[in-house]
N, C-alpha and C positions, 0 to 999 in steps of 0.2 A: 504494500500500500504506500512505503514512502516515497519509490516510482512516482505511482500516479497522483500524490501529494504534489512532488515537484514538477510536475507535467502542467497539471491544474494549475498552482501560480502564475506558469510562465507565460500560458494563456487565457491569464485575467479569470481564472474561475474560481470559486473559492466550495474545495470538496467539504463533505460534513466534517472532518473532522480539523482543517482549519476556521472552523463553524465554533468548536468545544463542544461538539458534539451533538448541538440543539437544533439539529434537520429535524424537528419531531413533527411537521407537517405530516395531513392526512392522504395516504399514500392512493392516488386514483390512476383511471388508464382512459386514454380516447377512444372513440370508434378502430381507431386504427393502431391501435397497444401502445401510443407514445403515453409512459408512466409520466407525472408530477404531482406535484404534495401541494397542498393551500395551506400556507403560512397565515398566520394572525398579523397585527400591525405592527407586533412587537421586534420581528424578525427586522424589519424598517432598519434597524438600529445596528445590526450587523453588513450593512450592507453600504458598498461607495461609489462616486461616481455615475457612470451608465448605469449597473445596474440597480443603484436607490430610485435614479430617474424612473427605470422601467417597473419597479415596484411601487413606486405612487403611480402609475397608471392606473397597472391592476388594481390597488387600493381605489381608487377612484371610481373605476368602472365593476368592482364584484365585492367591495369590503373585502378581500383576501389575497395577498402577494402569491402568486402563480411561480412554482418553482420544478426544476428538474430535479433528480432523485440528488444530485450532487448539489447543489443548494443555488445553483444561477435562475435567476427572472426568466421566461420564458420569452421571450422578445418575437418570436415566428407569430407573425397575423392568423396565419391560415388556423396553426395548432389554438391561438386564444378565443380565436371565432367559437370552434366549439369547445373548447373546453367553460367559457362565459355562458354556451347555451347548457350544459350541464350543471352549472351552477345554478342556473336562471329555474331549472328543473326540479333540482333537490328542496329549492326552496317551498315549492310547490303544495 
């Protein structure tokens, strides 16, 4: 894992356990198996640059930071499209 610890850094991603460990978001899947977790607002706080930007998005638009299983903002349109309609869903 320290691999792909130092892999993750050097392309701006931060894995869970440069996290300390608090990837604890609810782990979901799309239509089409891409997995991510909804963070609370609090995750906000761990996060810089681009991806705090792209996390008040989601915060914006679903009350909940949209993450990969490695702790990055989801930033793809297409994958938030519906993963927003799943959310729009559950609420239901």
């Amino acid at each position: 894992m320290a691999a792909e610890t130092t892999v993750a850094r050097e392309n701006g991603v931060q894995p869970i356990n440069a996290l300390g460990g608090q990837n604890r978001g609810r782990s979901m899947k799309t239509s089409y198996g891409l997995e991510f977790r909804l963070q609370d607002k609090e995750y906000l706080d761990r996060l810089e640059g681009y991806d705090k930007v792209v996390a008040r998005t989601h915060l914006a638009n679903s009350g909940k930071i949209i993450t990969h299983p490695n702790g990055e903002p989801i930033d793809n349109e297409y994958d938030l499209d519906e993963i927003y309609g799943i959310i729009k869903r559950q609420r239901r």
